[in-house]
Phi, psi and omega in degrees: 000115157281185202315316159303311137343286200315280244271005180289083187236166172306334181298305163305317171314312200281345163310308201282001205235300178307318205291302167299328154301352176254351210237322190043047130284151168279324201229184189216165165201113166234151199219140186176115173044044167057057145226134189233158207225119150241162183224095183272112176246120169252179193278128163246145178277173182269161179260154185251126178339338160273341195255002201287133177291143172240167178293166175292320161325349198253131171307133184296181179251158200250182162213113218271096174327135193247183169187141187255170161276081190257136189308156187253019185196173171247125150171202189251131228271133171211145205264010179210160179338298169220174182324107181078021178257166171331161153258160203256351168247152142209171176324116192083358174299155180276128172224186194262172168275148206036048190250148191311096179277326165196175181246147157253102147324056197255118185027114188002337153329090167279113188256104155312114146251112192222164192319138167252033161195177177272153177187221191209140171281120179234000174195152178240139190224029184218184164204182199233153238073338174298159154268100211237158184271160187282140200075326181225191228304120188238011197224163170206129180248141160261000000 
């Protein structure tokens, strides 16, 4: 056997394994005095967090519909009565269907924006004073 043959151990293997999980190649191939180690690591698709196994112990998880909210005009955004005021929402509020989440400033023209359904604020995607654009996001209701 030769030198290379001798030095093939779990150890080595168990290196040549590590090599591929840090690198995110898939395979390794070595040759040497006609023995040759390939190392395959394989493709898995990933799991996405519902499909994923859980303990037996776990209550399942439900998955709670979302709906983002986009803006419906360009100009600039405010989460409250005027500029730096209270905001009328903030992450976890409960609202109603229409009920007022923000204002768009368009050339002094103020355009409401509000809830299309009753939910829970589970994300703010604007700040206030930004400026946004038509299509986007600027709420996600759960």
């Amino acid at each position: 056997m030769s030198d290379f043959g001798a030095a093939l151990n779990a150890d080595a293997i168990g290196h040549l394994a590590a090599l591929l999980r840090e690198t995110g190649l898939l395979e390794i191939e070595l040759e040497q005095d006609g023995c040759l180690l390939r190392v395959v690591r394989p493709v898995t698709a990933p799991l996405s967090p519902l499909s994923a196994p859980r303990p037996q112990s776990a209550p399942p998880v439900t998955a709670k519909p979302t709906e983002t909210i986009v803006s419906t005009v360009v100009g600039i955004a405010y989460r409250g009565l005027a500029p730096g005021a209270r905001p009328f929402v903030d992450i976890g509020s409960v609202v109603e269907a229409g009920q007022k989440l923000l204002f768009v400033d368009v050339l002094s023209t103020l355009t409401t924006i509000d809830a299309p359904r009753a939910g829970r604020i589970v994300e703010i995607a604007v700040e206030d004073g930004q400026l946004v654009e038509y299509g986007q996001p600027l709420f996600v209701l759960e």
